[in-house]
C-alpha positions as CSV (number, residue, x, y, z in Angstrom):
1,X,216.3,93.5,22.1
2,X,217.5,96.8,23.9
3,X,214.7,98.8,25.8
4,X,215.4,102.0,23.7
5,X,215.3,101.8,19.6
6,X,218.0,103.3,17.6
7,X,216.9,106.2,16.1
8,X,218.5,107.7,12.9
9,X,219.7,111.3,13.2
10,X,220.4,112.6,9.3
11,X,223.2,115.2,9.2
12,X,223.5,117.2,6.3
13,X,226.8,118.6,5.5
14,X,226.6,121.4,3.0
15,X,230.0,121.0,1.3
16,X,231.9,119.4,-0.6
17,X,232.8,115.9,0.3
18,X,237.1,115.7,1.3
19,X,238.8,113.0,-0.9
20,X,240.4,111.2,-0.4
21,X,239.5,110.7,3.2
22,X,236.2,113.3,5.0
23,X,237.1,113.6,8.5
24,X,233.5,115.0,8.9
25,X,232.2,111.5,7.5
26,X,234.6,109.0,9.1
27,X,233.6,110.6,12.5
28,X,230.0,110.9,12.6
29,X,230.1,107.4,11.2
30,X,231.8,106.1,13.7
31,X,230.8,108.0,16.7
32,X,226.6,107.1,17.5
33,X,225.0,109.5,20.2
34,X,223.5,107.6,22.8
35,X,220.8,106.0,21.2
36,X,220.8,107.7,17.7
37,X,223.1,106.8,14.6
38,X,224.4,109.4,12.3
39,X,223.5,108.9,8.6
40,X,225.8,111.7,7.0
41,X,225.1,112.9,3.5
42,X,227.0,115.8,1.6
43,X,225.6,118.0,-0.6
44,X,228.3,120.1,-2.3
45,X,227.4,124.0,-2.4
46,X,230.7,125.2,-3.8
47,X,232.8,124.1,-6.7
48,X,236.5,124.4,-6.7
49,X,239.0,124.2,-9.5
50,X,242.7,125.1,-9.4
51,X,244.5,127.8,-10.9
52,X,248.2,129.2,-11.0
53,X,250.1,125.7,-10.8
54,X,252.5,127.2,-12.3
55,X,253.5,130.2,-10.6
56,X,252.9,127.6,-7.1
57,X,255.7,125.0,-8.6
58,X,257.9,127.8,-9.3
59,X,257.7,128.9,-5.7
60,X,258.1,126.1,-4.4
61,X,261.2,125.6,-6.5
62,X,263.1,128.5,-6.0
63,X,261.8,130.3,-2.9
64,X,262.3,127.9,-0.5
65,X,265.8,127.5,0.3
66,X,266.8,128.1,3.9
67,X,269.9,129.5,3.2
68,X,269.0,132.3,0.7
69,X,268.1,135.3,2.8
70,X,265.4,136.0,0.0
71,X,263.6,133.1,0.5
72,X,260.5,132.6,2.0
73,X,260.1,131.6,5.8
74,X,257.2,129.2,5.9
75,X,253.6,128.7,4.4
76,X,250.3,129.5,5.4
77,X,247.6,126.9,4.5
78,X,244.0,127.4,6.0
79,X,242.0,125.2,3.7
80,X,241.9,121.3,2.9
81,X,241.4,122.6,-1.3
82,X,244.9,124.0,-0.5
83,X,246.2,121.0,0.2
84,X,244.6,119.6,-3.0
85,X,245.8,122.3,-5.3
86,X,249.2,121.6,-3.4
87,X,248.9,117.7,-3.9
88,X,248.1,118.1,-7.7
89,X,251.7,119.6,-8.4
90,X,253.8,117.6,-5.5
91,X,254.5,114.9,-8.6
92,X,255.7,117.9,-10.9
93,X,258.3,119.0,-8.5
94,X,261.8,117.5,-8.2
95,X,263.2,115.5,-5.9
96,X,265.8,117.4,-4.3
97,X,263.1,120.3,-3.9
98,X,260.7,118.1,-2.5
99,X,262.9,116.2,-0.1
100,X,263.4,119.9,1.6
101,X,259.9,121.2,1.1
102,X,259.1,118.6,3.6
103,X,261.8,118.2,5.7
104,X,262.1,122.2,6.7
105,X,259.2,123.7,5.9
106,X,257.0,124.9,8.7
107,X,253.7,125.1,7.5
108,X,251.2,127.5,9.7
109,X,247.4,125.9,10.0
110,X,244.2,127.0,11.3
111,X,242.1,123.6,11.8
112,X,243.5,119.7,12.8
113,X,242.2,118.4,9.5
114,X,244.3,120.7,7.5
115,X,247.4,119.7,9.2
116,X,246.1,115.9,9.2
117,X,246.2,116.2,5.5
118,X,249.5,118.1,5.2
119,X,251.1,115.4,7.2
120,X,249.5,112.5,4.9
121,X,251.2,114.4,2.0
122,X,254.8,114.3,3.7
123,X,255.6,117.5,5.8
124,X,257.5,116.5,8.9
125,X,254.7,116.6,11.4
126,X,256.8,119.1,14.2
127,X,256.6,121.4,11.2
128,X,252.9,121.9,11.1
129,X,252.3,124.3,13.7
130,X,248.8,125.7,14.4
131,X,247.0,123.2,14.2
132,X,244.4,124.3,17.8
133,X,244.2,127.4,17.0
134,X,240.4,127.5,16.0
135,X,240.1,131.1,13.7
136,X,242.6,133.2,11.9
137,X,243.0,135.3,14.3
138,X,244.0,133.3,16.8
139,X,246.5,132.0,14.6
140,X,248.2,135.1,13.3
141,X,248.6,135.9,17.4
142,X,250.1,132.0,17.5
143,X,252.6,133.0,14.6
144,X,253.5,136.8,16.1
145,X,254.6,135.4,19.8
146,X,256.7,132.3,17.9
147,X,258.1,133.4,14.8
148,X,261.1,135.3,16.4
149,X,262.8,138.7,15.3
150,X,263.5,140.0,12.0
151,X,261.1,137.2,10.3
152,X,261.3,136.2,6.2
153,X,257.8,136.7,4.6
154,X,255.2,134.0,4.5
155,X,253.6,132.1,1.7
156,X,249.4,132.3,2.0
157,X,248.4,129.9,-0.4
158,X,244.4,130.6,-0.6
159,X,241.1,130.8,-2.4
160,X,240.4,133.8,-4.3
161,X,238.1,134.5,-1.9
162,X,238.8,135.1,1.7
163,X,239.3,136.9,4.9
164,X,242.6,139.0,5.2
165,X,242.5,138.6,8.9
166,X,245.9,137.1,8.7
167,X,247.8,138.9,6.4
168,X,246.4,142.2,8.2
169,X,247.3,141.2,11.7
170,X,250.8,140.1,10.7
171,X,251.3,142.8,8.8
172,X,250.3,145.2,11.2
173,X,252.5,144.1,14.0
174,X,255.1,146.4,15.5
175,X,257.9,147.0,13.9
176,X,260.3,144.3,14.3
177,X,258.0,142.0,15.1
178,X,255.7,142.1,11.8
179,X,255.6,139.4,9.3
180,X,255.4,140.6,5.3
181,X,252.9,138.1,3.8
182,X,252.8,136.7,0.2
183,X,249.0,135.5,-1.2
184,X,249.1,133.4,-4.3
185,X,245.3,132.6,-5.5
186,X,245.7,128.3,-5.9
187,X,241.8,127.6,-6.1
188,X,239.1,129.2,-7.0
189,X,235.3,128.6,-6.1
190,X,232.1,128.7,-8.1
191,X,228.5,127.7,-7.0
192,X,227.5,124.3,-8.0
193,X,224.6,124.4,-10.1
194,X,222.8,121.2,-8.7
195,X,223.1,122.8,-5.1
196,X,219.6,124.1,-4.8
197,X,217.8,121.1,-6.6
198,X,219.9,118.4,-4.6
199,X,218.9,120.5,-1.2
200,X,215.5,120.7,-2.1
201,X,215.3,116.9,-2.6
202,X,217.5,115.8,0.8
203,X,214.8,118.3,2.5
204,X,211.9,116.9,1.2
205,X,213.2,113.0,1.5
206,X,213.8,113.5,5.3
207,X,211.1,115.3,6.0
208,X,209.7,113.3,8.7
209,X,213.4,112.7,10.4
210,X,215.0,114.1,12.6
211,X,218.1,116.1,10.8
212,X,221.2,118.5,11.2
213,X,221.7,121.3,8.7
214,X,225.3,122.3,8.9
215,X,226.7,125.1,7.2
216,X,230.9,125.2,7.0
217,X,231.1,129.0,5.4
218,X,229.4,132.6,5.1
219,X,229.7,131.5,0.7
220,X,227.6,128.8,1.4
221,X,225.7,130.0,3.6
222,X,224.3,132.8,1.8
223,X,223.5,130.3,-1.0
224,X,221.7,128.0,1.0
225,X,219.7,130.8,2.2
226,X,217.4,130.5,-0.8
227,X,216.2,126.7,0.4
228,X,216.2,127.5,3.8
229,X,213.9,130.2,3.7
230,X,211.6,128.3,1.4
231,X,211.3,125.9,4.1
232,X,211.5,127.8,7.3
233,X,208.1,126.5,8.6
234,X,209.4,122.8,8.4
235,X,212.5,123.4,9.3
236,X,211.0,124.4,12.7
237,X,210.3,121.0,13.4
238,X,212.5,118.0,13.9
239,X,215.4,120.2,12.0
240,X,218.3,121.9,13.4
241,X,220.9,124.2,11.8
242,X,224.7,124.0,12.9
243,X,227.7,126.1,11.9
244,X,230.8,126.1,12.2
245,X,232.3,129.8,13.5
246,X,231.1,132.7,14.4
247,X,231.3,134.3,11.0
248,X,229.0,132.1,9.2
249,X,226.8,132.4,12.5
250,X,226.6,136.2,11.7
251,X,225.7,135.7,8.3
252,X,223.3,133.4,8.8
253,X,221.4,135.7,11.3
254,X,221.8,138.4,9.0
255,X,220.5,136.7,5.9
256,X,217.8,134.3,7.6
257,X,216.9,136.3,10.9
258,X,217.4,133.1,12.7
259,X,220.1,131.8,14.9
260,X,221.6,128.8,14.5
261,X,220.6,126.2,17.3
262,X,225.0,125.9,17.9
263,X,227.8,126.8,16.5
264,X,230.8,124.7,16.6
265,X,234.0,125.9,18.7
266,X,236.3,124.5,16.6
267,X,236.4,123.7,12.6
268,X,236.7,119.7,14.1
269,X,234.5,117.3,13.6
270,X,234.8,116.8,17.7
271,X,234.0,120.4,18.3
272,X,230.5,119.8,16.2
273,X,229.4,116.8,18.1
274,X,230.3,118.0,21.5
275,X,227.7,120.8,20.2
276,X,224.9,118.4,19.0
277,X,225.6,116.3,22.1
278,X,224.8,119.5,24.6
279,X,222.2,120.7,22.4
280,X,220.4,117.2,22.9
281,X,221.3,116.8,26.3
282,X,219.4,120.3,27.0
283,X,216.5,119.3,25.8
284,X,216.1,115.9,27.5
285,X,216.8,118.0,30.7
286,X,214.1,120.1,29.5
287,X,211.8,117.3,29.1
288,X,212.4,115.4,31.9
289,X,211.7,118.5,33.7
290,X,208.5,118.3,32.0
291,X,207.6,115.1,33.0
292,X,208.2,115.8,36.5
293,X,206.2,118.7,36.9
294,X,203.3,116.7,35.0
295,X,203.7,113.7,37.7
């Protein structure tokens, strides 16, 4: 028997979970820290169904022919629930079509996991570009000093609800250099009604653990606000709150007066566990530093 029991750590995802594969599960799984074990559990806050398959397959179909000036240049998926409304519809589409869609498509990502999926569905892996880029931003600035002159419009596939960082920045370029961009609405996203009582039970059921909160959006943050604030006091125990960005940070702060204890670099599963592992390490510094003052 080792001289230091494993500890369970619960981690708390509030989102839906990925199917057919959760990179966010697969990793915490698999990757213990130090002496603690990650028990991941997701708790969906949002509901997402699909909408305008239609007008998507006909895109596909006949905008996306490299020699037709009038076609479109690339896409612009920023979302994993992109990728599903783009999976439901891949059968739909005809061979020929499809065979180029993948072949000579670039495809513009923000995260790795979006472009992780996108390659599982068949796009030529040197055409998913992006993929480090971390925020919206940084990816419009990616796409503005690569794209080259006189550039066809982009395809934004995207929720109905969303930031217009891209679109703006590319847009906004200098002339010769800006990029016209397309957005066609493929999911939309409505608040899961078992959200709150779910949370409430998960809070209550690991009450005496030591557990992550993460939130992956401002949406879902400001619904989870409700919960949290209900059980601030506990929370201040044993519990910490992650994020991942700086935008769901803000809101967060605004809507809860309290900073999360980290906020993820990246939107990676990596970047999140590099954070919990610092955060941790700080505080056994901390103690230790404790201790040795007390000796």
């Amino acid at each position: 028997m080792s001289e230091r029991e494993t500890k369970d750590i619960q981690i708390l995802f509030l989102k839906t979970r990925s199917q057919p594969h959760e990179q966010y599960n697969e990793f915490f799984a698999s990757n213990p820290l130090d002496d603690a074990v990650f028990k991941p559990l997701f708790i969906p806050v949002l509901k997402h169904h699909h909408v305008n398959l239609d007008s998507l397959k006909t895109h596909l179909i006949t905008k996306f022919d490299s020699a037709d000036p009038d076609s479109y240049g690339g896409l612009l998926i920023t979302s994993q629930r992109t990728v599903e409304a783009l999976s439901s519809i891949i059968p739909a589409l005809p061979p020929t079509t499809l065979q180029n869609l993948f072949a000579n498509t670039k495809v513009w990502v923000v995260g790795p996991a979006t472009g992780s999926a996108l390659i599982g569905l068949g796009f030529t892996a040197s055409n998913v570009l992006g993929q480090n880029s971390g925020n919206g931003e940084a990816l419009a600035n990616l796409i503005l000093e690569s794209y080259g002159s006189r550039p066809k419009p982009l395809l934004f596939l995207a929720g109905e609800t969303r930031r217009d960082v891209i679109p703006k920045t590319l847009s906004t370029a200098p002339k010769g250099r800006n990029i016209v961009v397309e957005t066609l609405t493929v999911y939309e996203t409505i608040v899961d009604k078992g959200f709150e009582a779910k949370f409430e039970e998960v809070i209550d059921e690991t009450k005496d653990r030591t557990r992550w909160i993460v939130l992956f959006s401002p949406a879902g943050a400001d619904i989870a606000v409700g919960v949290l604030t209900k059980h601030l006091t506990t929370l201040s125990s044993g519990s910490y709150l992650a994020v991942i960005g700086p935008t769901t940070e803000k809101h967060l702060v605004d809507k809860l007066s309290r900073k999360p204890d980290i906020v993820a670099e990246k939107p990676t599963p990596q970047s999140l566990w590099d954070g919990i592992r610092e955060f941790t390490q700080r505080g056994r510094v901390k103690r230790d530093d404790v201790t040795i003052e007390n000796d």
